[in-house]
C-alpha positions as CSV (number, residue, x, y, z in Angstrom):
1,X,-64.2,17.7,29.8
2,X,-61.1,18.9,28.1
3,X,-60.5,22.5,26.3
4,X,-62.7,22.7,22.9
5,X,-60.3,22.4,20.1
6,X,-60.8,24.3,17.4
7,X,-59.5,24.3,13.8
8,X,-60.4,26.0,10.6
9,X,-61.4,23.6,7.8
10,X,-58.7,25.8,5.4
11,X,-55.9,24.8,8.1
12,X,-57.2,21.3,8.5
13,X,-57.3,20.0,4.9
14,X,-53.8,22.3,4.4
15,X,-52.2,20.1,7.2
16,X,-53.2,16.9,5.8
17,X,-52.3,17.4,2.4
18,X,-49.3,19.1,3.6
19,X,-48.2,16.2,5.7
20,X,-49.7,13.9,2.7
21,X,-47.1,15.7,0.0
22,X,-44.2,15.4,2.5
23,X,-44.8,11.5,2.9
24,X,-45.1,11.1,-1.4
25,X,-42.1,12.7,-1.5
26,X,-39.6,11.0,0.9
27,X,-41.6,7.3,-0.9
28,X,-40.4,8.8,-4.3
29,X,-36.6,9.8,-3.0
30,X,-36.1,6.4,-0.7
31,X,-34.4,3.9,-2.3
32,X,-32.9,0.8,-1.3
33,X,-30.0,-1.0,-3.2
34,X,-30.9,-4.6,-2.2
35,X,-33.9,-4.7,-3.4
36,X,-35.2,-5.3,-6.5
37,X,-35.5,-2.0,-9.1
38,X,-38.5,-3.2,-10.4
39,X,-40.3,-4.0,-7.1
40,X,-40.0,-0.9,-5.9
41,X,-41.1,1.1,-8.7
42,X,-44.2,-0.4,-8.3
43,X,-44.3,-0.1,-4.5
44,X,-43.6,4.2,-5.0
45,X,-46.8,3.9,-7.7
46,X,-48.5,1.9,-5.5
47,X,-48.4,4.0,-2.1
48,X,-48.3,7.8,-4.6
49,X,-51.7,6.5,-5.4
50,X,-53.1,5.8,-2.0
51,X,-51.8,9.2,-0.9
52,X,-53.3,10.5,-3.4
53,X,-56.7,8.9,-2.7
54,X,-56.4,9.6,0.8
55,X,-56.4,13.2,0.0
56,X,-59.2,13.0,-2.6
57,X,-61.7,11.4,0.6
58,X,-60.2,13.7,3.7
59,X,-61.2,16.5,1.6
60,X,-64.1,15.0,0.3
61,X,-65.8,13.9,3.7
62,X,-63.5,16.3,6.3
63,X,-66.6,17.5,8.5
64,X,-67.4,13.6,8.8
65,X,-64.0,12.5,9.4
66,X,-62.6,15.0,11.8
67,X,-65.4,15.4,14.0
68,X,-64.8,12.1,15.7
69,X,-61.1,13.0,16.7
70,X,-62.0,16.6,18.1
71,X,-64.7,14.7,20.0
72,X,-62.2,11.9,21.3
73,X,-59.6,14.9,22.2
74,X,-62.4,17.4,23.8
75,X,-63.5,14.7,25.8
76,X,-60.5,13.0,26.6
77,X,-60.4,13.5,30.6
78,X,-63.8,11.7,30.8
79,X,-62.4,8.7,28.4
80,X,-59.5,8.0,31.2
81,X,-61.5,8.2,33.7
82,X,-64.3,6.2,32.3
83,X,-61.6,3.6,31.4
84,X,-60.3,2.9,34.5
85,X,-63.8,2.6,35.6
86,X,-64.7,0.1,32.9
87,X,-61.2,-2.1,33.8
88,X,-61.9,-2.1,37.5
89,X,-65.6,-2.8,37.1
90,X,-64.9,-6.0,34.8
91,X,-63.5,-8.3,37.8
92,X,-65.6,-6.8,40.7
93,X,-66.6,-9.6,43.0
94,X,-64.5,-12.2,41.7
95,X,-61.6,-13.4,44.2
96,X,-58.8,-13.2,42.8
97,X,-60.1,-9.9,40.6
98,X,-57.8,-8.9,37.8
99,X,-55.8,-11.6,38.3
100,X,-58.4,-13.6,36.1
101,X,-57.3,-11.1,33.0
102,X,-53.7,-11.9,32.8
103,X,-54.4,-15.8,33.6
104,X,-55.6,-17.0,30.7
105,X,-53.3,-14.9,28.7
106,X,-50.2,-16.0,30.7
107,X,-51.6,-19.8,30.8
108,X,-51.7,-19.7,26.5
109,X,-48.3,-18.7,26.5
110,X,-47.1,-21.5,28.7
111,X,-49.2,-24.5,26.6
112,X,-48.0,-23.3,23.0
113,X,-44.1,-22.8,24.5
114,X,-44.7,-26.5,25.6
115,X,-46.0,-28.2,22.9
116,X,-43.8,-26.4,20.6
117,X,-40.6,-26.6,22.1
118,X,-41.5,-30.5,23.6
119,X,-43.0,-32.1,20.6
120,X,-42.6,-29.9,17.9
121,X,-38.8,-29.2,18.7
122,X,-38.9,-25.6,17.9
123,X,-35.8,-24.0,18.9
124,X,-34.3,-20.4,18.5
125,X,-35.7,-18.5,15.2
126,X,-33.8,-16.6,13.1
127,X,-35.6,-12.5,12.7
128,X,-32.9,-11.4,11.1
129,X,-29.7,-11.9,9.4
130,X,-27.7,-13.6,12.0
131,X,-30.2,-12.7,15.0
132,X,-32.0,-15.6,16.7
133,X,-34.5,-15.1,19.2
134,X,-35.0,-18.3,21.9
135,X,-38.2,-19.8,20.3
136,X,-40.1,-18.8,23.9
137,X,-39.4,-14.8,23.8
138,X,-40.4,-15.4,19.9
139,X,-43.6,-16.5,20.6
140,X,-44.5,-14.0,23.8
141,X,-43.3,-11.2,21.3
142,X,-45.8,-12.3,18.7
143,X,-48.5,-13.1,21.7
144,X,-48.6,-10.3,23.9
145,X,-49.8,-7.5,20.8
146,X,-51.9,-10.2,19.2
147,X,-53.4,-10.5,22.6
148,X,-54.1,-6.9,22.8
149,X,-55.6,-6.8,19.5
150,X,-58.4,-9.6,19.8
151,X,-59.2,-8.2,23.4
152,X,-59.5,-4.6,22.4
153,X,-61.1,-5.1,19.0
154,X,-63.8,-7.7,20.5
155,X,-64.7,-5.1,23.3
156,X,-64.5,-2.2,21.2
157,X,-67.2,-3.9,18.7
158,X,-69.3,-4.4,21.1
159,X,-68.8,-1.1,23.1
160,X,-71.9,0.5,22.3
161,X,-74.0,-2.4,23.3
162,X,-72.5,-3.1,25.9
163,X,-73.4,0.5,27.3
164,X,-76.9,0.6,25.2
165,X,-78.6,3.3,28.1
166,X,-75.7,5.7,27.8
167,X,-76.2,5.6,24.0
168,X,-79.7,6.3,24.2
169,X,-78.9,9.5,26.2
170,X,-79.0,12.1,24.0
171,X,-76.2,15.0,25.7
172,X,-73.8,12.0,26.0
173,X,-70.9,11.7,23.4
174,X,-71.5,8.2,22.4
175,X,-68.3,8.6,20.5
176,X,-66.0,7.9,23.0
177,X,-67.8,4.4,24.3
178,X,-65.3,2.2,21.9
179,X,-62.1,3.9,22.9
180,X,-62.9,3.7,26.6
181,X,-62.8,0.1,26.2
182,X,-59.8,-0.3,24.3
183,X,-57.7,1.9,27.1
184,X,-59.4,-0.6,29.6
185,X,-57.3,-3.1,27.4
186,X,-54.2,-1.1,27.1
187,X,-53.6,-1.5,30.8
188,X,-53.9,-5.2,30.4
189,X,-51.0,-5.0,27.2
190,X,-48.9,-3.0,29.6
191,X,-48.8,-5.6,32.1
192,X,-48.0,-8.2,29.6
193,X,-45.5,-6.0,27.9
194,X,-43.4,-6.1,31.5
195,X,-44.0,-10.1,31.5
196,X,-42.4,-9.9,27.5
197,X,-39.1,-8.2,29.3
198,X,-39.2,-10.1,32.4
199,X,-38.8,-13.0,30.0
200,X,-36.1,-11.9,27.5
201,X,-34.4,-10.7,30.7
202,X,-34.4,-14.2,31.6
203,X,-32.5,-15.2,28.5
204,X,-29.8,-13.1,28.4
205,X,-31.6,-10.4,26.2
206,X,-31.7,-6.7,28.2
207,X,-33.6,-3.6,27.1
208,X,-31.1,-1.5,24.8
209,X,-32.6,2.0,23.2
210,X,-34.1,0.6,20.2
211,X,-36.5,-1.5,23.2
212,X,-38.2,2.1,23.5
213,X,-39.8,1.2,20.0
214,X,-42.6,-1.0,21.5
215,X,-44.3,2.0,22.7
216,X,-44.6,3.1,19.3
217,X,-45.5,-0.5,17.6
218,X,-48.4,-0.2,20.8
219,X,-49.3,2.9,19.7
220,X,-49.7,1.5,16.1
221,X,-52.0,-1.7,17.6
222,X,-54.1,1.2,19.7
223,X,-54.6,3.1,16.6
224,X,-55.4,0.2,14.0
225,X,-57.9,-1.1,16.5
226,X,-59.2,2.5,16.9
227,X,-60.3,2.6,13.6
228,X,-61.7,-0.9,12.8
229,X,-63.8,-0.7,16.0
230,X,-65.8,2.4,15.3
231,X,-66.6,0.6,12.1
232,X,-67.7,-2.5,13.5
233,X,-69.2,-1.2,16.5
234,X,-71.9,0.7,14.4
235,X,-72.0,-2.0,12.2
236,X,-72.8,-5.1,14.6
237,X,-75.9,-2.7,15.9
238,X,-77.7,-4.1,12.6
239,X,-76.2,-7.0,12.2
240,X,-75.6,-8.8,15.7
241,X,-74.0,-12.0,13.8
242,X,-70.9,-9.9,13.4
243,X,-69.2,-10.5,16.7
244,X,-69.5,-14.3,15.4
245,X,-67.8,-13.2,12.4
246,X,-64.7,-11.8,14.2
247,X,-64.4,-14.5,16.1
248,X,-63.5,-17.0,13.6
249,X,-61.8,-14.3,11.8
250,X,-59.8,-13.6,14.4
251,X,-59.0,-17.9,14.6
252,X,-57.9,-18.1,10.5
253,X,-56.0,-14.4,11.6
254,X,-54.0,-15.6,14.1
255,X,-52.0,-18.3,11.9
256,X,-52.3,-15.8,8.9
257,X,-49.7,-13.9,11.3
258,X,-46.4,-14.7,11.7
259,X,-47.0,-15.8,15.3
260,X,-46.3,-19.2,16.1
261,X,-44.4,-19.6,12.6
262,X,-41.4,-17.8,11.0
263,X,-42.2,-15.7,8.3
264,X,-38.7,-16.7,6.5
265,X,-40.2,-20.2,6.1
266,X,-41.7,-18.3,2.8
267,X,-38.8,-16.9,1.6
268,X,-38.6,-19.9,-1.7
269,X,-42.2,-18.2,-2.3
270,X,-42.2,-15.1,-2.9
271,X,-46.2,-14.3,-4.1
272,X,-47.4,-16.1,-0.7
273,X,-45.1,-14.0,1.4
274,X,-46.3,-10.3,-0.9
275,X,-49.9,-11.8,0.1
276,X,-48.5,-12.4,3.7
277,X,-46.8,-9.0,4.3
278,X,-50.8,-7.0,3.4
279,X,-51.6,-8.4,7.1
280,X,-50.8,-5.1,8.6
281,X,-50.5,-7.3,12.1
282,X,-47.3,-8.6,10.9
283,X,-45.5,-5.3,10.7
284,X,-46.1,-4.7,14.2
285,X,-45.7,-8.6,15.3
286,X,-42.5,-8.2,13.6
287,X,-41.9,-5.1,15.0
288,X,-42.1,-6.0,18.6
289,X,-39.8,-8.8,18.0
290,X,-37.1,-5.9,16.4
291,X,-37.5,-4.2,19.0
292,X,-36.5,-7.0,21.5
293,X,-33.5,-7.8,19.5
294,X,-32.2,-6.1,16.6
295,X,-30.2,-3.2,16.2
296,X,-32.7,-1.3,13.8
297,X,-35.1,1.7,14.2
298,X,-38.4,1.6,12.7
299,X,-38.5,4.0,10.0
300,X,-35.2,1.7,8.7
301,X,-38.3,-0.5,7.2
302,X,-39.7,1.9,5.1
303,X,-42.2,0.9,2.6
304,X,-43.6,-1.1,5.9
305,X,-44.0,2.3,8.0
306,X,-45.7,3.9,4.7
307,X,-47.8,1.0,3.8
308,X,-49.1,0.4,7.7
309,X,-50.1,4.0,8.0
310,X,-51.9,4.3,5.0
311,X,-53.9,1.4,5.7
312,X,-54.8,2.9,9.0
313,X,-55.4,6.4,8.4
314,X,-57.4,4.7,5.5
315,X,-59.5,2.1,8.3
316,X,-59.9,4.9,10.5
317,X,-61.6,7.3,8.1
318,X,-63.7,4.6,6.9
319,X,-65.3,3.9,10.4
320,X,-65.7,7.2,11.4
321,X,-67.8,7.8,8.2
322,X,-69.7,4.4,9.1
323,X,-70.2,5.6,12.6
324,X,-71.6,8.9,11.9
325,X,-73.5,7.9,9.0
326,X,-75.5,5.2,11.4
327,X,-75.1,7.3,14.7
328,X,-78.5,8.5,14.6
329,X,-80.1,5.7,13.9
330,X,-78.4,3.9,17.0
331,X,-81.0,4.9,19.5
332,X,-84.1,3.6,17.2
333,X,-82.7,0.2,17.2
334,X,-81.2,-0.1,20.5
């Protein structure tokens, strides 16, 4: 167990709306001169009002919402240690081990690069203005964090069934079940993150600085998934048909994501591309691929950064009020 963390509920919702007030700001002051006026008048309404909102429910539902991360960061030695667990336990007994989680992985790869580049005749893509990636580092650098996301969010959801007799143990913190699985999936990403270099290595492109910035786009994938698994892992409790849900959603979400297609191909229309750009997968799809290539930092896309972490701050809330409103009820129908 780690140290108990304490904070006052004065201090907490200060911080928040603190850290809220300093994000409207810097939305209201940025500016950019190629775009258009109009556009982003709206986008500074549009992201004032979801801070605003934001701050409305933290203060609203704080005991509800913050419990769940002092319990992740109390318990956060027992988490590791459970994940490793949990990543070594999942191959046991096989041959070949964990080999068998990075073949099928490696083996997609390899079959859409064929067909693509053999009988489709994709060549190098064009990510930014006069930046082309080789079509085969374009795809790995859209596969690899789609890869972690439908492996960590499929074994976050069902987490808690998965370890149904810990959950019915009352002095264990069944809180920290889904995030033990998705760090079991992080080491999997890491591995495949090395494969992503390896490869651009191989054509010509080398790690400069701005490659530091997959760790953070990762950190954005653990995070996102972080919050829509504690809402679907309470949630497929009741309603078991929801891991068949995912699944095909997670089929039409992989070609709703700029991964096997270029994104520019919807530059001539401009309302599909708005609807495109909500997927908050393809600001970090696109961001891997940045960081791979192009001479930009992050925050250089900045109603992107907003708009992603708004969305998740807002998906994480939401499933940590789902999960403690159905936690006790867990037991009972497990």
């Amino acid at each position: 167990m780690g140290k108990k963390f304490h904070l006052s509920k004065r201090a907490g919702i200060g911080l928040f709306c603190t850290a809220a007030l300093i994000i409207a700001v810097l939305t209201l002051l940025h500016t950019n001169p190629l775009a258009d006026p109009q556009d982003e008048f709206y986008k500074k309404i549009i992201a004032c009002l979801l801070i605003v909102a934001a701050c409305v429910i933290f203060i609203r539902f704080y005991d509800k919402i913050t419990s769940l991360p002092v319990e992740l960061y109390e318990n956060r030695q027992l988490i590791w240690r459970l994940a490793r667990n949990d990543f070594k336990k999942r191959y046991a007994g096989s041959y070949l081990g964990m080999v068998w989680a990075l073949a099928q992985p490696v083996v997609t790869v390899v079959m859409y690069w064929f067909v693509f580049d053999n009988f489709f005749g994709q060549k190098a893509q064009l990510v930014s203005y006069g930046i082309e990636m080789p079509y085969v580092l374009y795809l790995t650098a859209g596969l690899v964090p789609w890869f972690y996301f439908t492996e960590a969010w499929q074994n976050g959801t069902t987490a808690l069934l998965e370890y149904n007799y810990l959950v019915k143990q009352v002095v264990f913190k069944i809180s920290i079940l889904p995030i033990i699985k998705i760090v079991a999936a992080t080491f999997v990403h890491l591995f495949f993150v090395v494969v992503m270099l390896a490869v651009a290595a191989m054509y010509g492109v080398y790690p400069t600085i701005y490659t530091i910035q997959i760790i953070y786009f990762s950190a954005c994938m653990f995070f996102f998934i972080l919050g829509l698994s504690y809402a679907t892992c309470a949630l497929v409790i009741f309603f078991r048909d929801l891991t068949q849900i995912i699944a095909i959603f997670l089929q039409v979400g992989m070609w709703a994501t700029p991964i096997l297609w270029n994104i520019t191909m919807l530059d001539d229309k401009p309302v599909l591309l708005r609807i495109i750009k909500l997927n908050p997968l393809v600001y970090i799809v696109n961001g891997y691929r940045s960081a791979l290539v192009e001479q930009t930092w992050f925050f250089e896309d900045f109603y992107s950064t907003i708009y992603f972490w708004i969305v998740t701050v807002a998906i994480f809330g939401l499933g940590a009020l789902i999960f403690k409103r159905l936690k006790p009820q867990f037991a009972d129908v497990l």
